[in-house]
C-alpha positions as CSV (number, residue, x, y, z in Angstrom):
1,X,63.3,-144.3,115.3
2,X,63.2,-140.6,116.4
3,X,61.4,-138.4,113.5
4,X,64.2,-136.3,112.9
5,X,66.1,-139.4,112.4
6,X,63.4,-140.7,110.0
7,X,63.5,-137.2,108.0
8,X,67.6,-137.5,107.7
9,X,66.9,-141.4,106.7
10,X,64.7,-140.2,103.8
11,X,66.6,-137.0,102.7
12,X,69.8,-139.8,102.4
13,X,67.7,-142.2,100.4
14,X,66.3,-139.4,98.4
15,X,69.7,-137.4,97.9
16,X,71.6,-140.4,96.9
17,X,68.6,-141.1,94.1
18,X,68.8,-137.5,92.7
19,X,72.4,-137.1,93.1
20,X,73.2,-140.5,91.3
21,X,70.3,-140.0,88.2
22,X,71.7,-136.5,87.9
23,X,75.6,-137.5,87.7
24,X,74.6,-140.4,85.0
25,X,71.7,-138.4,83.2
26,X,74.7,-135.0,82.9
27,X,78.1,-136.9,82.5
28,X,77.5,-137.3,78.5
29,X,77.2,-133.8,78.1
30,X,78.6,-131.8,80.8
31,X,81.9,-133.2,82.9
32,X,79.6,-133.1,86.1
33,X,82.0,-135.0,87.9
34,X,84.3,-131.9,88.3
35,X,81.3,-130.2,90.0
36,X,80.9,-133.1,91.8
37,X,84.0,-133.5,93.3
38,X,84.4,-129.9,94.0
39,X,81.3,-130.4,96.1
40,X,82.6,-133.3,97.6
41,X,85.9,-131.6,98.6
42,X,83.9,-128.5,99.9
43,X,81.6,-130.1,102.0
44,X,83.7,-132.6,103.5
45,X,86.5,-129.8,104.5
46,X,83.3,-127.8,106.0
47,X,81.9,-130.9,107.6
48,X,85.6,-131.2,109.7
49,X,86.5,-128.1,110.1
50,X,82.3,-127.4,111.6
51,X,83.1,-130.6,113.6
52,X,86.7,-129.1,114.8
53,X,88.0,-131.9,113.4
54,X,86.0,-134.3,115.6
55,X,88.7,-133.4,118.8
56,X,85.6,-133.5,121.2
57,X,83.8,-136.9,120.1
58,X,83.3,-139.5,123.6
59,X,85.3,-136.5,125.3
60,X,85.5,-137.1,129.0
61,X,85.9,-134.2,131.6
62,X,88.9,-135.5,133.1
63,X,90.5,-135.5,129.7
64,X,90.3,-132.0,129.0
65,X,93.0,-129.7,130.1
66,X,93.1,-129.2,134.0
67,X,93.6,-124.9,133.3
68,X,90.0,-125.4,132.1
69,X,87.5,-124.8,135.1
70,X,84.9,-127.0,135.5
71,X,82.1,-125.3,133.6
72,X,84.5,-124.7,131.1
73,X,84.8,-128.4,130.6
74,X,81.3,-129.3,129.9
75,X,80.3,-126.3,127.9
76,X,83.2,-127.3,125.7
77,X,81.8,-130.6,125.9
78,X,78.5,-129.6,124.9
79,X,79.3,-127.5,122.2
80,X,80.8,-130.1,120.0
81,X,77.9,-132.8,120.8
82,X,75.3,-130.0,119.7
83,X,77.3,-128.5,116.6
84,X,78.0,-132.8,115.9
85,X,74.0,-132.9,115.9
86,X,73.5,-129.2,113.6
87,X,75.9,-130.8,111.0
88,X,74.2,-133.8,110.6
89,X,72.7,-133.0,107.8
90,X,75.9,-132.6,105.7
91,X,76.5,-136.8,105.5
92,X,72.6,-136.4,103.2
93,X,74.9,-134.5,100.9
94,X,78.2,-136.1,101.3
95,X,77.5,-139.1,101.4
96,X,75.2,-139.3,97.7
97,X,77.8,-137.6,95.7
98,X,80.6,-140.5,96.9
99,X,78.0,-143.0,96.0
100,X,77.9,-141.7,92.7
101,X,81.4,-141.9,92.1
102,X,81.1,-145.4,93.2
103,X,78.6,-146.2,91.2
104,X,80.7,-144.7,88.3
105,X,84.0,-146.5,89.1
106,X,81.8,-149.4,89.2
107,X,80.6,-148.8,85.8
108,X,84.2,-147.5,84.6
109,X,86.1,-150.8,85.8
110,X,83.9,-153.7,87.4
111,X,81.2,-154.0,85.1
112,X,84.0,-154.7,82.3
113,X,85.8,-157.0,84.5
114,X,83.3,-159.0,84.9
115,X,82.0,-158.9,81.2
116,X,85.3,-160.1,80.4
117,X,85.7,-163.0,82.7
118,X,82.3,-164.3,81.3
119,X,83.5,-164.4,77.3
């Protein structure tokens, strides 16, 4: 594994700690999850709109537009792999806060459920 790939490995792992202690150690006395999902929302619409809505991803030349010029093609091509690459980052922040609604629907609804099946 590359070392920028380990780095974005542990900044996930670590996020998704903090984020999830945080969201459970606040919610009794502050409604974090509104902050939460405000987050959430904003960084996801940032993350697609960065990634132009993911229109270039396993783009081929010959599927772009033929009143594009060659070169026109490829730096198009290129552009949306490297900005794909820059926003990588986002998913380490992304990612955490929708594991901690998970973990607190979880908590909400399946941890009852199963409680209840058991009595």
């Amino acid at each position: 594994m590359k070392p920028e790939n380990q780095w974005l490995l542990l900044l996930l792992i670590g996020n998704s700690i903090l984020f999830s202690v945080a969201y459970f150690a606040l919610a009794p006395y502050f409604p974090v999850y509104i902050v939460y999902l405000a987050l959430g929302v904003v960084m996801t619409l940032i993350y697609v709109i960065y990634n132009r809505g993911f229109i270039g991803k396993n783009l081929k030349l010959e599927q772009l537009p033929d009143t594009m010029s060659q070169e026109e093609k490829q730096k198009f091509i290129d552009d949306c792999t490297a900005r794909a690459h820059r926003s990588r980052w986002m998913i380490t922040v992304i990612f955490p806060i929708v594991l901690a609604f998970a973990l607190d629907m979880m908590y909400l609804f399946l941890l009852p459920m199963v409680e209840g099946m058991f009595q």
